[in-house]
N, C-alpha and C positions, 0 to 999 in steps of 0.2 A: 435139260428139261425146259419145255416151251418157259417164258415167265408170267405167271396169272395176272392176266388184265386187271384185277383188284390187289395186287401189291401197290407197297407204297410206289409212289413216284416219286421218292430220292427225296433230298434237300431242296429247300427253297431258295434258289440265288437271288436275293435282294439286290443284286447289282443292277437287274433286268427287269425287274416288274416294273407295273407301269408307274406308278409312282416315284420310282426314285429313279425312273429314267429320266420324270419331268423334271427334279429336283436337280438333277446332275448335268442332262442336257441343254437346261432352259437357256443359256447363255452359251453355253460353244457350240448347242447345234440344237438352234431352234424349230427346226425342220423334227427332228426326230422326237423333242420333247411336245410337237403340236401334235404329233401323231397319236404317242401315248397317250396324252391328254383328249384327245378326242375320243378313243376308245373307251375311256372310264365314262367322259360325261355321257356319249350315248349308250352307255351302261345302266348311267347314276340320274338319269335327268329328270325321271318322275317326282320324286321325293322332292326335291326343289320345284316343280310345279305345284302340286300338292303345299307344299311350303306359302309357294306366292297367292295360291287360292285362298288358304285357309285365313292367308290378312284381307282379304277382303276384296279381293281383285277379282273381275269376271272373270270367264271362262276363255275368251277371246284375248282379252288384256294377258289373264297370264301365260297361255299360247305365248301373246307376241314378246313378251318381259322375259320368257325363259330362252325363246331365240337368241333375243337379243343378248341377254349374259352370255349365252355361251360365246356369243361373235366376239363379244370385248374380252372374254381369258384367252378363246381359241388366236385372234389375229391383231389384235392390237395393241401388242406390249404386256400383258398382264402377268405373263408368265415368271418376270423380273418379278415379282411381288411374292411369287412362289417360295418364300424360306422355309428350309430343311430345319430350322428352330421350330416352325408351328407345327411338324409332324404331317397328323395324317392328312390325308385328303379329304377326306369327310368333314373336318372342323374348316379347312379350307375352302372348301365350298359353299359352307354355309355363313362364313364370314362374308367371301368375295359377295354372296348374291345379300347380303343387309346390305354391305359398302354400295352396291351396286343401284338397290333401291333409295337407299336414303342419301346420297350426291350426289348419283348421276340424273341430277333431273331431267337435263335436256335429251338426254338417251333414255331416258324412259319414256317420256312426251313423244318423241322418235317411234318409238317400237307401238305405241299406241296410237299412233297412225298411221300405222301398219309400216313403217321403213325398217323393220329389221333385219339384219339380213339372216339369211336361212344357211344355215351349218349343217346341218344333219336334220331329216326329217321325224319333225314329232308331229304324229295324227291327234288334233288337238279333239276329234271323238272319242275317243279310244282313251285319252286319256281323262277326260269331262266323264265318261261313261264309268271310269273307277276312282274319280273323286266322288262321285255322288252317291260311292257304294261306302264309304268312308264314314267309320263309325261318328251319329248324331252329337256326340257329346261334345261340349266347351272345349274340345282339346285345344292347345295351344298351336299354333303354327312350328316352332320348336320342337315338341314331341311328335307332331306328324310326320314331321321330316327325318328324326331320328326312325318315328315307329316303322315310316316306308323303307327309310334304307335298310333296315334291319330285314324288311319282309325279300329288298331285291339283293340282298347279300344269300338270303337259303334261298329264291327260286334258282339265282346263277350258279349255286353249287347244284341244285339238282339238274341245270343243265348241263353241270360237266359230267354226273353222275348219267347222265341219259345219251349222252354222244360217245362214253365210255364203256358201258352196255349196249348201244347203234353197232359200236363198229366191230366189237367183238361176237355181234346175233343174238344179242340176249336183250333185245330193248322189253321182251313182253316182260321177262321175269323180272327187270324192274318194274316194270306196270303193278304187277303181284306183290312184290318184296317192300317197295315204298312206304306202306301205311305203316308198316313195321317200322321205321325210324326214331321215330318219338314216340314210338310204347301209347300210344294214344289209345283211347277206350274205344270199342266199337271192331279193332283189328281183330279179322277172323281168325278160330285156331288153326296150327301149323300144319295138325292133321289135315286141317280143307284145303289150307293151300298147297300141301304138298300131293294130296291127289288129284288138284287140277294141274300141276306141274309136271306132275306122274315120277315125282319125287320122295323118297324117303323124308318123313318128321323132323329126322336128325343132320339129313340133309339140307334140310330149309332154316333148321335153327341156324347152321351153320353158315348156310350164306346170309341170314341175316345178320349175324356177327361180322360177318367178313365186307357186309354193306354198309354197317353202319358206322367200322371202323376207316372205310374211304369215303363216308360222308363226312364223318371229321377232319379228315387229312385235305380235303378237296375243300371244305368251306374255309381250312387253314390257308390255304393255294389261293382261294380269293381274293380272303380278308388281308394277305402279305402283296396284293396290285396295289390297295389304296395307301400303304404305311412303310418306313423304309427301316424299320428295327425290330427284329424279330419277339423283343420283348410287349411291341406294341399289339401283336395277333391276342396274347390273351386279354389285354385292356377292353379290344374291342370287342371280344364275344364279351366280357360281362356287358358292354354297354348294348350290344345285341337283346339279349334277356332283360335288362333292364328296361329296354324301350316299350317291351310288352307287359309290364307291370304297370297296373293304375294307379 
């Protein structure tokens, strides 16, 4: 029998995510551990904008300040600084980018006169266009950065949840089935959705069970790129929910 595209996808091999390939690489093959590392920050790189705004930096300064960190982890040595003692990458990063503000003066001065150099394109629109949608309150630079990464940890599981419905043909019926995830008010009953589906009720409970159990396994798959110990996946969901608590 064919295998259901919503079964699990197996174990998680920690040997290979990107995290503990930077941890493991960074020094016999730095080539490989720049690679992984690149991929998470142009993953991760909002939330530390958002981060450098919320202290008080323009729009353009933090533009060039977020360049600029990434050029000094991605190519300049920093990678050495990477220890498997601090864990995840998420604490890592937001370590490196204080360390990076508060000593690297003359590379900050640097990047604010526009000499930083460009890593990976970040549309400094785009992302000025969703700081500004960024709830008014006193929040701390700290908790925006935790609360963002928390927000680009569920949009990246829902895009594996939607490349995984892409390629099996069923991208609509995630379009339909989504709102059901978080049991959230306002989700239509199963009967509506299941006659636009042209679905059985019991059918659509059903793949909603069956969704919401690979939305979990897939935000587990995520959240095991940034962290090299499996005991660390549940650490991070409560800090996930926690981020959203005022």
């Amino acid at each position: 029998m064919a295998k259901d595209s919503q079964d699990s996808p197996g174990p998680i091999d920690f040997a290979t995510t990107h995290w503990s390939v930077v941890l493991s690489a960074g020094r016999d093959s730095p080539a490989a551990a720049r690679a992984a590392l690149s991929a998470l920050c142009e993953a991760y790189w909002y939330p530390l904008y958002a981060y450098v705004r919320r202290r008080g930096s323009s729009s353009d300064d933090a533009h060039d300040l977020t360049q600029a960190f990434f050029a000094q982890i991605l190519e300049k040595g920093s990678l050495s600084a990477a220890d498997p003692a601090k864990g995840k990458f998420r604490a890592f990063l937001l370590a490196s980018m204080k360390n990076f503000l508060a000593n690297d003066r003359d590379r900050v001065r640097a990047a604010k006169r526009g000499g930083g150099r460009r890593i990976f394109s970040i549309d400094g629109a785009a992302a000025e266009r969703r700081y500004v949608a960024e709830p008014a309150d006193p929040e701390t630079p700290e908790k925006l950065f935790e609360r963002r990464w928390a927000l680009a940890l569920l949009e990246r599981t829902l895009d594996r949840l939607r490349a995984i419905h892409a390629e099996s043909g069923r991208a609509g019926e995630l379009g339909r089935l989504r709102v059901y995830l978080t049991g959230e008010a306002g989700a239509p009953p199963y009967r509506e959705t299941a006659r636009d589906l042209g679905m059985t009720e019991e059918a659509v409970k059903a793949a909603v069970h069956r969704l919401r159990r690979r939305y979990r396994e897939e935000l587990r798959r995520e959240i095991a790129e940034t962290v090299t110990d499996p005991r660390e996946i549940a650490e991070e969901i409560r800090d996930l929910f926690a981020a959203f608590e005022t």
